[in-house]
N, C-alpha and C positions, 0 to 999 in steps of 0.2 A: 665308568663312562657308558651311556646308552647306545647299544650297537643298533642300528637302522635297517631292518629288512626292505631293501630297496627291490621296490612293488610300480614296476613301469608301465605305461600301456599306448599303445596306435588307437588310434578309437577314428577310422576314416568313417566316410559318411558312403553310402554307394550311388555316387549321381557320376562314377564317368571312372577310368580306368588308372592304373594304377604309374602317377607322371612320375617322374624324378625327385621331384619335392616330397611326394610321399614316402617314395621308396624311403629316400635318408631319414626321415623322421621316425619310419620304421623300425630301420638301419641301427639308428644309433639309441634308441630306445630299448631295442633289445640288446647291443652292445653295451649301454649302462647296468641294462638287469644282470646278463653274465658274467661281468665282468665282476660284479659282487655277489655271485652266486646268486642272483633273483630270483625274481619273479618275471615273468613278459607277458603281459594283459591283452587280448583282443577285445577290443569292443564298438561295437558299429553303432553311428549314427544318427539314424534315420529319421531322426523325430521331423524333417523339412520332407514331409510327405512329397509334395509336389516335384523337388529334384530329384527323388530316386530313380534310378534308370534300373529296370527288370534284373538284365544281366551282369551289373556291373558288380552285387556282392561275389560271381562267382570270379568274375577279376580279380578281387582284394583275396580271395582264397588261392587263388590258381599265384598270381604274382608275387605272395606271401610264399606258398612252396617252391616257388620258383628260385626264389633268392636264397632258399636256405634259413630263410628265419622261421622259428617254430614258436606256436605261442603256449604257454602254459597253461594258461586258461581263456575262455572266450566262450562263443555259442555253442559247439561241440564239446569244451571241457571244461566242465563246471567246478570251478574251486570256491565254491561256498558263498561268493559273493554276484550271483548272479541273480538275476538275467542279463546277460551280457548285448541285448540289441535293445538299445531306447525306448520303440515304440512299445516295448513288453513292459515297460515300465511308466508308463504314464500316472497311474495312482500313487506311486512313490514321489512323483513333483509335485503332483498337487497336494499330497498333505504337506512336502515341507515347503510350499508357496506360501499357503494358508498360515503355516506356522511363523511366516513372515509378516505376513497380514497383523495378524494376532499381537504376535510385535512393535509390529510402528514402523519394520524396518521394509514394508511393501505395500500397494496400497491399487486398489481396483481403478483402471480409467478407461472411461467409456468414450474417449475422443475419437474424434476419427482424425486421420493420418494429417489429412489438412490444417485441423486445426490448432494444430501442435504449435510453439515453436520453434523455430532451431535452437541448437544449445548455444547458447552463449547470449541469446533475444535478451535482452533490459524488458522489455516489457512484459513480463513474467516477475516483479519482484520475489516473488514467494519461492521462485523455481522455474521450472520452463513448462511445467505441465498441468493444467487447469485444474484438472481432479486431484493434484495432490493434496488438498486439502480439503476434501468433498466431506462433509457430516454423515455420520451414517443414515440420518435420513435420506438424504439426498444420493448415495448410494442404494439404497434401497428402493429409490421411486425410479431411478435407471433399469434397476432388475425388474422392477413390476412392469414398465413397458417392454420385456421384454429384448433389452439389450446385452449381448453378450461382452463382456470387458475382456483386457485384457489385465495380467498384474505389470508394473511395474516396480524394482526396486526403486525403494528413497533412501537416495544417495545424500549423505550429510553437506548443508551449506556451508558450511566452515573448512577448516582443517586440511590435512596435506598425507596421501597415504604414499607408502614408501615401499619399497620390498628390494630384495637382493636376487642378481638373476646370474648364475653362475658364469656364463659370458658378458652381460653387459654392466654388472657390479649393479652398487647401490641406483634404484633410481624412484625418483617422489614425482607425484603429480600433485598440484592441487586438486581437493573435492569440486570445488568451482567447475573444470571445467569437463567435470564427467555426466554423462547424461543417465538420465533414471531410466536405465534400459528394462524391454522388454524380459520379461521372465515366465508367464506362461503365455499364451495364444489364445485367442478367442476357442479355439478349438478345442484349452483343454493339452496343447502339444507344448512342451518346454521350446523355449529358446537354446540354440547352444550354451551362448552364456550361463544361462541358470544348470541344465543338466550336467554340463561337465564338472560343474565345481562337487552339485551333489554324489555323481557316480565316482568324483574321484573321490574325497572323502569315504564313502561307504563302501568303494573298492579298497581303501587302504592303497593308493597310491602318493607312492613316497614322493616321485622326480617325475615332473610334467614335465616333457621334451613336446614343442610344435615351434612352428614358424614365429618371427621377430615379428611380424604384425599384430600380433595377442600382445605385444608388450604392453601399447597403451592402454588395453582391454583388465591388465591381473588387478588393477588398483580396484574399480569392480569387484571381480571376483574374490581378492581379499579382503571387502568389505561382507560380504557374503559371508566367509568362513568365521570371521569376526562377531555377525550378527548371530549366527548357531554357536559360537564356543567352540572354534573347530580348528585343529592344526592347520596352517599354509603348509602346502606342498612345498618343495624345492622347486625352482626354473630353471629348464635351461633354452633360453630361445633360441634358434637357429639362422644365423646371416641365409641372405636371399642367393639363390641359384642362379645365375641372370647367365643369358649367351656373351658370345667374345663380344660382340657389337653391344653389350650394355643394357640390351632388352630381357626385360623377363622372360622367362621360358615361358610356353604357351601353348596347348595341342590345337586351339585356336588358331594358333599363328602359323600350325602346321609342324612342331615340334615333336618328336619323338616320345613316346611313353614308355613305360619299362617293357613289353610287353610288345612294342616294335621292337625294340632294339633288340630283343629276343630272335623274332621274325626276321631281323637284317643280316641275322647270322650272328653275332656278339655273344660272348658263355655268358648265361647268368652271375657264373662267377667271377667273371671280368667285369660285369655291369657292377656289382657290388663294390667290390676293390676299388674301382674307379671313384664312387657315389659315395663312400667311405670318407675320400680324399677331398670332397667339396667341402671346404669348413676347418678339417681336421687334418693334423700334421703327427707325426708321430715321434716327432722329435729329433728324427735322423733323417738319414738318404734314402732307407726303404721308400718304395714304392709298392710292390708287388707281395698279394697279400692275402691268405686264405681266407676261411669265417674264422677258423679257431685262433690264429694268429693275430686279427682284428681283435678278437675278444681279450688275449692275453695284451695287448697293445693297448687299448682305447685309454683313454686317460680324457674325461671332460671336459676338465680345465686348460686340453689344448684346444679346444673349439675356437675359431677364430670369428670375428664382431664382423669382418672384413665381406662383403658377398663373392660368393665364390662363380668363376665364370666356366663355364661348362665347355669343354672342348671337344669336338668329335676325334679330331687327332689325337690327342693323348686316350681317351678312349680307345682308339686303334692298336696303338702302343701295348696299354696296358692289356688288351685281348692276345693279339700277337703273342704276347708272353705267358700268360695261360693256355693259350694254345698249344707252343711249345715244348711247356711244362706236362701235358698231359702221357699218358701213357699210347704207347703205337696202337693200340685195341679200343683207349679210350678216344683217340682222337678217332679211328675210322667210324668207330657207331658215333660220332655226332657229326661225320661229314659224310655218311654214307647217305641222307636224306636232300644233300645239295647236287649230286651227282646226276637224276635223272634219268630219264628213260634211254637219251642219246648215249649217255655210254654202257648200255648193254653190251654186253660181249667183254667187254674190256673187263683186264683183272682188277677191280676195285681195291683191295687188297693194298697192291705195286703200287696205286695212283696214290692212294692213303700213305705211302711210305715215301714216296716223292713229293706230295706238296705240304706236309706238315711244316717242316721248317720254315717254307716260303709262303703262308697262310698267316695275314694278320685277320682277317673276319671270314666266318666261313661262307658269309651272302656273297665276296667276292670267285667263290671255285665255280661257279657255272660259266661266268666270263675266260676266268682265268683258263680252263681245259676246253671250252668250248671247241677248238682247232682240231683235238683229239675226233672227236664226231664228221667233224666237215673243215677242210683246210679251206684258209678263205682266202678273198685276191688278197694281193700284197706286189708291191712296185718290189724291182729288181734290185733298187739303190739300197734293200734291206743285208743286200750279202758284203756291201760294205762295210766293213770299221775298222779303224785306226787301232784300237786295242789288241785287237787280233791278227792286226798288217792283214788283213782280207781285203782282198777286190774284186770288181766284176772279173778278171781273168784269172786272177788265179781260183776262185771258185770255180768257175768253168773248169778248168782245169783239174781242180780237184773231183766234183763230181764224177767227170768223166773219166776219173780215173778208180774213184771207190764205187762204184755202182758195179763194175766186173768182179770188183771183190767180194762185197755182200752178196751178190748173185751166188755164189760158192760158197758161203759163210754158212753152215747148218744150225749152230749153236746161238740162236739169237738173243742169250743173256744179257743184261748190260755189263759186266763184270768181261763174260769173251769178248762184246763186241766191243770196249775198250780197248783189248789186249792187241785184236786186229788191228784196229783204226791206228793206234798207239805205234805196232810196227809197220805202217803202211808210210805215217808220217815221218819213222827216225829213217828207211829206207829210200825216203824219198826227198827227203831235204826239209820237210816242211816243221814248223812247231805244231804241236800238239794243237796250240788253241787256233792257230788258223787254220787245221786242218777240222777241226769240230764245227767252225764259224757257217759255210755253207752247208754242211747237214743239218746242222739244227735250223737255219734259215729256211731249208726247204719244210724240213718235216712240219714245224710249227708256222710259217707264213704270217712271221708276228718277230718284231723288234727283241721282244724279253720272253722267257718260257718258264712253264715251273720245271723244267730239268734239263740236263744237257742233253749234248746229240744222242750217247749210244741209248743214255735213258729213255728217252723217247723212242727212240727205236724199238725197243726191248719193247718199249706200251704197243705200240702199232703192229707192231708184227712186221714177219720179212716182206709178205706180198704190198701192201700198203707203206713202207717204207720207200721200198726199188719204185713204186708206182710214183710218190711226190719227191725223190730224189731227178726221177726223169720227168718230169711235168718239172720242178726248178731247172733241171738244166738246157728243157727247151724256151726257157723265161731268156736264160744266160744265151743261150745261140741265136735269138729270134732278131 
C-alpha cells in the first residue's frame, strides 16, 4: 500500500490581517500535516497586485507566530519547491498557460468585460465566450493591433465532473454550468484559480484545506489537473464561521481579528483552542486543549458540514481556563503589561497572585483593580447583603469597632490580618463573613472584588486601609 507524504499548505494572500477564518484554515492545515508527521507549506498570494496592503505580510508572519503554528517551508525556508510568493513566479504560469493553449484546453480572449455573456446566456450556442473559437488568424490580427488578451480555460460542453471532499462526500457538477474562467491577466498575472492548482501540484501538496466556498470552484480546477496529467489533491472544505445571530464574520462589520483578540487581552493559546473547536469535535467532552494535544487529537474526518457560530462567551470560558492553567511566573509576565502606571508602588507580584483564579481575559484587570489606584463613589446600600446578614448598622458598627484594632495591628499580612479579624469576629459575636462584608465594601467601593477583605488590605497597606475604612464609615454615620 502507497503510504502518502501529506504535504499541506496556508497560502493567504496579504491584503488585510490575519480574521478568524484564516486562522482555522491555518489551524487545521498544520494540524493535518502533524498529525501525519508532514509537511506545513507557507505560501503567499499576491499575484492580485492591487489588494495587497504594505503591512499586512508582516501580520500573516506575526499572527502565524503568534498562534504557535510553525511552517516548514515558505519564503524564509526554502524546501526545494520554491519560490514560495506568487508574484516570484509569474514565468512558471505563463509557460504552463501556453501549455494549455497548445492543448485546446485554453484559449486567448480579447473581450472586454461587457461583452461577455453571463454563464448560463442561450445566446452563445458555442459557449458563453465570443473568442472561443477565434482562428488563429484572427487571433493574431487582435495581437497585431495591439491588444492585450487574457487566457481563459475551455471548459468541456458536455459531461459532469465529480470529486470527493473529505467533509462534504461525493459531489458532481455539470460542465454546463461552469464558466471558462479567467487563468492569466492581461498583465501577464495568474488568477487564483489557475496559480493554485499549478503551485499546489509542483509544491507536491497532498490535502488542500480552504473555505466551503472553493467547492463549486474544484470542478475547475480538477479539470486543470486532468488537462496536464496530474494527480487531484485531497479536499477538505471547511463549514462557514458565522456569529450567534447567523451573520458572517466580518472585520468590515467590525468583528474581531486574531490579532485583536490578542490586544483584548485573550492567550493566543486560548484563541487557538477555541478556533480549533469551530468545525471540529474531538469526539468526547474535552474542551480544553494545548497545540500538542490538538495535534495528537485532530482527526479530519470529524470536521463537521454544519457552520460553526463563534461565541465570545465560550471564548471567555475557554481563556479563563488557560489562564488558570498557567504557572504563577507565567501568568504574572503576561498580566504585568495590563497593570499600568496607576499601580506603581503596589507589589505586582501579590496582585498577580490574587487575581489569577478570578481572570477570565486579561483586557478585563485594568477595570477589575482600577479601585486599588483611586476608590471610587459607591452608594452606602453596597454594605448590605443578605448572604453575609450585613446591614447598614451592623457595618457601622463593625467598622467602628475594627478600625481601633487595625490601628494597632503592625503585621499587615493577609494571613495575620485574618487571624485578627477572625478573632475580633468569634469575640464579638459576629460570623466571619459579615464581619469581612463592610471592610471589603469599604476598601474596594465596588459590589464584587478580585479578593477578600484582609487580601486587600494586605494590597493597600495599613495607612490607606484605616484611611477608606474611615471615609466608609463616615458614609455609614452621614
Amino acid at each position: 500500500m502507497e503510504v502518502i507524504m501529506f504535504r499541506t499548505r496556508f497560502a493567504p494572500s496579504p491584503t488585510g490581517y490575519m480574521h478568524i477564518g484564516n486562522l482555522r484554515t491555518a489551524l487545521y492545515a498544520y494540524l493535518i500535516a502533524k498529525k501525519a508527521k508532514g509537511v506545513f507549506i507557507l505560501r503567499i498570494e499576491d499575484t492580485d497586485q492591487k489588494r495587497n496592503v504594505s503591512d499586512a505580510l508582516d501580520a500573516i508572519y506575526n499572527g502565524l507566530a503568534l498562534a504557535g503554528i510553525t511552517y516548514d517551508e515558505g519564503p524564509d525556508k526554502d524546501g526545494g519547491h520554491g519560490p514560495y510568493v506568487q508574484s516570484q513566479r509569474k514565468a512558471i504560469y505563463g509557460q504552463y498557460a501556453h501549455q494549455l493553449i497548445d492543448q485546446g484546453d485554453a484559449y486567448y480572449c480579447f473581450c472586454q468585460k461587457e461583452d461577455r455573456p453571463e454563464p448560463g446566456d442561450e445566446r452563445d450556442e458555442e459557449r458563453r465566450d465570443p473568442c472561443r473559437n477565434l482562428s488563429p488568424a484572427e487571433v493574431q490580427d487582435y495581437f497585431d493591433q495591439g491588444i492585450q488578451p487574457v487566457v481563459r480555460q475551455r471548459i468541456p460542453l458536455e459531461g459532469t465532473s465529480s470529486f470527493f471532499d473529505h467533509v462534504y462526500g461525493d459531489i458532481s457538477i455539470e460542465n454546463k454550468q461552469l464558466d471558462d474562467q479567467v487563468l492569466l491577466k492581461s498583465d501577464g498575472f495568474p488568477t487564483y484559480n489557475f496559480a493554485n492548482v499549478v503551485d499546489d501540484h509542483l509544491m507536491a501538496i497532498s490535502h488542500v484545506i480552504r473555505g466551503q466556498e472553493y467547492l463549486s470552484s474544484t470542478p475547475k480546477y480538477n479539470l486543470l489537473y486532468e488537462a496536464f496529467g496530474w494527480q487531484y489533491p485531497e479536499y477538505i472544505h471547511l463549514p462557514h464561521i458565522i456569529k450567534e445571530d447567523g451573520k458572517k464574520l466580518s472585520k468590515r462589520a467590525g468583528d474581531p481579528t486574531f490579532e485583536d483578540l490578542v490586544n483584548m487581552g485573550f492567550l493566543p493559546a486560548a484563541i487557538v483552542n477555541y478556533v480549533a473547536l469551530l468545525g471540529w469535535n474531538p469526539g468526547d467532552e474535552r474542551e480544553i486543549f494545548s497545540m500538542e494535544e490538538l495535534i495528537e487529537a485532530f482527526d479530519m474526518d470529524r470536521i463537521s458540514k454544519s457552520s460553526a457560530a463563534f461565541s465570545m462567551d465560550k471564548l471567555r470560558w475557554i481563556n479563563g481556563e488557560h489562564i488558570r492553567a498557567l504557572s504563577p511566573d507565567a501568568f504574572h509576565e503576561v498580566a504585568l503589561p495590563w497593570y499600568g502606571d496607576a499601580l506603581r508602588g503596589f507589589d505586582l507580584q501579590q496582585i498577580s497572585q490574587l487575581i489569577q483564579i478570578r481572570t477570565d481575559c486579561l483586557g478585563d484587570i485594568p477595570e477589575m483593580l482600577a479601585f486599588l489606584a483611586e476608590l471610587p463613589e459607591y452608594d452606602i446600600a453596597l454594605f448590605e447583603n443578605q448572604k453575609s446578614k450585613s446591614s447598614l448598622e451592623s457595618s457601622k458598627a463593625i467598622l467602628e469597632a475594627v478600625i481601633p484594632v487595625l490601628e494597632k495591628q503592625e503585621d499587615f499580612s493577609n494571613a495575620a490580618l485574618f487571624e485578627t479579624l477572625k478573632l475580633y469576629a468569634k469575640e464579638s459575636g459576629n460570623k466571619v463573613g459579615t464581619t469581612m462584608w463592610p471592610i471589603r465594601t469599604a476598601l474596594s467601593g465596588a459590589p464584587a472584588s478580585p479578593g477578600g477583605a484582609t487580601e486587600l488590605a494586605s494590597l493597600l497597606g495599613k495607612e490607606e486601609t484605616l484611611r477608606r475604612l474611615r471615609l466608609g464609615l463616615e458614609k455609614l454615620l452621614a
